[in-house]
N, C-alpha and C positions, 0 to 999 in steps of 0.2 A: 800287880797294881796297874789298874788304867790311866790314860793321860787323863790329864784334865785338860780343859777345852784353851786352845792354841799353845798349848805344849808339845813334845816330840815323846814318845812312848822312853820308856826308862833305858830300854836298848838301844835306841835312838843316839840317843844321846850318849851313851858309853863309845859307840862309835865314834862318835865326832870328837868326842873328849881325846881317845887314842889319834884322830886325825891331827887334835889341836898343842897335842904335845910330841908327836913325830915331827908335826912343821915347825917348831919351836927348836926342836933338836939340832934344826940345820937348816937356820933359816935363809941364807945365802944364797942357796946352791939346787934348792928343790923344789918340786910343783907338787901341793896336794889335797885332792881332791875327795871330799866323802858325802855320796855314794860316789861311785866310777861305774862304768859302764864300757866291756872290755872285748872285742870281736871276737870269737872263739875259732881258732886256727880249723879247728876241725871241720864246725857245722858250719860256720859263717854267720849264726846269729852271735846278738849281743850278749855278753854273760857279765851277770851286776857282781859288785866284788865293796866289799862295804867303805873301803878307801883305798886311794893307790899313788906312789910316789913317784914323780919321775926325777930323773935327774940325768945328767951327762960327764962323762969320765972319759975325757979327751975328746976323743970324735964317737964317739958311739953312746946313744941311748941305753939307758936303763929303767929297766921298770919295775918296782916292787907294788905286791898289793896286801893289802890288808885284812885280815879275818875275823871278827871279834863275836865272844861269847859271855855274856854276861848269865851264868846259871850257878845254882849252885852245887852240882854237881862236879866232880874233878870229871876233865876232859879225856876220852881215852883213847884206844889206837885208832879206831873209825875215824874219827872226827879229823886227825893228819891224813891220815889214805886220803880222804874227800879232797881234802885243801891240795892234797900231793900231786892228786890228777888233776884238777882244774887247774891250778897250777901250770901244768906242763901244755894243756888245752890252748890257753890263751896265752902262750909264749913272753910268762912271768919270770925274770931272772931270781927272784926271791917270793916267794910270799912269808907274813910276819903274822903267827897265831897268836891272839892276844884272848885271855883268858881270865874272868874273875875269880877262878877258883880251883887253879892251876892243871897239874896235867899229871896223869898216870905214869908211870916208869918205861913203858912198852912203847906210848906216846911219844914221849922224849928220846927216846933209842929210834924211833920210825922219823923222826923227825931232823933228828941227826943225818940222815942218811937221805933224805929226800930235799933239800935244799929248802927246808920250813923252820925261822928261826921263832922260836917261844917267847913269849912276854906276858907276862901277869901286873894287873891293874888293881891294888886293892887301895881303900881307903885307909888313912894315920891319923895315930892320935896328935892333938896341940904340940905336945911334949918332945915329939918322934921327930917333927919337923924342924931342919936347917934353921940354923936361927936366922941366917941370913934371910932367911925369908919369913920369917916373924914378924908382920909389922900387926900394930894394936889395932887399927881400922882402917876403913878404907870409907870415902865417900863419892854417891852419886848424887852430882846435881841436875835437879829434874827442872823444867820449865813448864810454870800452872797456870791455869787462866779459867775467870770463871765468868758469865753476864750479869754485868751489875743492873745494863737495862738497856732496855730495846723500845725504842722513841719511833711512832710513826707519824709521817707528816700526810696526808692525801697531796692525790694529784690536782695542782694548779693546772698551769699552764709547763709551756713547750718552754718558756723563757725564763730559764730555768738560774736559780742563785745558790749559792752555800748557805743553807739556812746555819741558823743559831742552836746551839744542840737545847734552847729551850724551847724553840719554835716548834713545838709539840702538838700534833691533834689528842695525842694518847699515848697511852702505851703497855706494852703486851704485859700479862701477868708473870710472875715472877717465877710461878710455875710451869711456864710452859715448856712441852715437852724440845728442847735442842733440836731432834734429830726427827721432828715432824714434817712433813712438806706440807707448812704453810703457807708458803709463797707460789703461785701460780702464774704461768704467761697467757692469757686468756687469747690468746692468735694462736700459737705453736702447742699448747697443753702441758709444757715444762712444768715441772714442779720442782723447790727445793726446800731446806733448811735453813735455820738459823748454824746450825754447823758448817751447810756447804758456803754460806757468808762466810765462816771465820778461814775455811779452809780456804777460799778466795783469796780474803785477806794475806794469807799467807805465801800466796804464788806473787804476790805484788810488794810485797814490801816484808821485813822483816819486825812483825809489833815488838818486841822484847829488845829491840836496839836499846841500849844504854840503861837498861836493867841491872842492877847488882845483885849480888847473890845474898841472901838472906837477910832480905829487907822487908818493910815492911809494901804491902801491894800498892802499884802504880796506875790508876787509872786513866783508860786511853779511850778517845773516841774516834770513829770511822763513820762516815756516809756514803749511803749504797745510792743513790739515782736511779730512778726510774723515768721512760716518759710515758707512761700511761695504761701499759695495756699489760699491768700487772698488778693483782690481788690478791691480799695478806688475808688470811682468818684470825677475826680477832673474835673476844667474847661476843660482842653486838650483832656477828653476821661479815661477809667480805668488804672491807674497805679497798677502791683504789687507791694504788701505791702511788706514789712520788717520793718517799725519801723513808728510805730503814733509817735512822742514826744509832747505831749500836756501841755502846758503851760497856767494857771489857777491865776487869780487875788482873793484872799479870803480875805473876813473883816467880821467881827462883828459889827454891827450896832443897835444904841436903837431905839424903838417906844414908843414916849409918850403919853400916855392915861392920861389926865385931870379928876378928882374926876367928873366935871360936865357929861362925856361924859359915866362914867360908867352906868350900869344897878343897878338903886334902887328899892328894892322892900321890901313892908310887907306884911307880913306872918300872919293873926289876925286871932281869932275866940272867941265869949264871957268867951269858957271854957279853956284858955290859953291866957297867958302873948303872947303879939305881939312876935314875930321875924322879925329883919331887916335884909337885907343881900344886899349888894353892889360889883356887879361881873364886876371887868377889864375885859374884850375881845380884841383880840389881831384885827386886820382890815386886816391884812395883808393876800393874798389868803394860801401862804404855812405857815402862822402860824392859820391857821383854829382850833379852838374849844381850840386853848390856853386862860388857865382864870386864875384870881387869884381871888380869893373872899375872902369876911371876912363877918363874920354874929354873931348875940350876940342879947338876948333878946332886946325890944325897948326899956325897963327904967334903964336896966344893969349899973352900977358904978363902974364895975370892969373888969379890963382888964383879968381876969382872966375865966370870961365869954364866950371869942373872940375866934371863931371858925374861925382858917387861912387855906387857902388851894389854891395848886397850879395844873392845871390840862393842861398836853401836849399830844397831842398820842404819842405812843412809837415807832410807823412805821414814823414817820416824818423825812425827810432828808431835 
């Protein structure tokens, strides 16, 4: 199956998935990174390694790296020899083969022997999962905004006042395209949006202050100023600018994500207690890579075990 477009290929993401429950595993104490990118003792080029752990055990570094296959074919003795030797190349105290569909017997004996510990990543059913980490749903609240209208005034004069947001010569159709560069600087040849306004807007103040969440929309208005040597395309042809007044509908809004619809997964290997871990995903395009997860060994009886975590990018508007 191919990504779909600003997604991460399905492998991808199996990585990072194994990245984001090793760092959960211990989160104290460890740095980790996926991808990594790792000097090769030998040749002295960089050799990529799909994630890697550091951590420190007194006074001395350590380093583990990660390998991950998401096929579905069971893994067999090649696949450790590889990991075995790059391994030893890039002076790994461990590497950790992690595997969707586990690993041959010959595999397991070569991997015993070569300092390569196994780990298999499969998906569980509702039922399979710790109850402890059974919760009914989970919510993302998003912040939405839509133009309720966009008021243009022409240019007067240089002596310049805060008009009245009825003080209108016009105003743009209801349909206009957002992300058009209708706005021109007739000196410099700048052109922008009515989005690059809102995104403006946003480096300057925060519009959604005092917003509640799941109300009904608040309408706000803003004035952009111009002195003159900037024109808007409207239906009739370019008007000189003097004043956007852009008028803006904003709500908070939930998205409910059902326990069934989350991402279950365990984390096993014969020489460790299982890990379970159950990650919300947010569906929505602009809340992309929002997650909450919870994870906690699989036979855990203590909430005390319960590793929570909440993950948004920080460049999100």
């Amino acid at each position: 199956m191919s990504a779909s477009e600003g997604q991460d290929p399905e492998w991808r993401e199996f990585e990072r998935l194994v990245a984001r429950i090793e760092a959960d595993a211990d989160p104290g104490n460890v740095t980790v990174n996926s991808p990594d990118r790792i000097r090769c003792k030998i040749t002295g080029q960089l050799r990529e390694v799909d994630a890697s752990i550091r951590t420190r055990i007194g006074t001395a570094e350590v380093l583990l790296t990660i390998e991950c296959r998401r096929r579905t074919a069971i893994q067999d003795v090649t696949w450790i020899e590889q990991l075995a030797a790059k391994k030893k190349a890039i002076g790994a105290d461990r590497t950790i083969a992690v595997s969707a569909s586990g690993f041959t017997d010959s595999a397991r004996k070569v991997a015993e022997q070569s300092g390569v510990s196994l780990r298999e990543l499969s998906e569980i059913a509702s039922e399979d999962v710790n109850s402890l980490l059974q919760v009914d749903f989970v919510l993302f609240w998003h912040k939405a905004c839509a133009i309720s209208r966009v008021g243009i005034r022409k240019f007067r004069s240089l002596d310049w006042k805060m008009p009245e947001p009825s003080d209108l010569d016009c105003t743009l159709p209801e349909d206009t395209d957002p992300f058009a560069s209708i706005f021109r600087n007739e000196e410099t040849g700048a052109a922008w949006s009515l989005n690059d306004l809102w995104l403006q807007l946003q480096e300057a103040t925060d519009p959604f202050e005092g917003i509640e969440k799941a109300q009904s929309p608040v309408f706000r208005t803003v004035c952009f100023p111009y002195p003159g040597e900037v024109t808007v395309t409207t239906p009739d042809g370019p008007v000189r600018l003097g004043d956007v007044i852009l008028t803006v509908a904003l709500w908070v809004e939930a998205e409910h994500i059902p326990f069934d619809e989350a991402n279950r997964v365990e984390y096993s290997s014969g020489d460790i207690d299982a890990i379970q871990r159950v990650e919300f995903s947010s569906q929505r395009r602009m809340g992309k890579n929002q997650r909450i997860s919870l994870q906690l060994p699989k036979h855990s009886e203590s909430i005390r075990d319960l590793r929570a975590g909440f993950f948004q990018p920080s460049n999100e508007k």
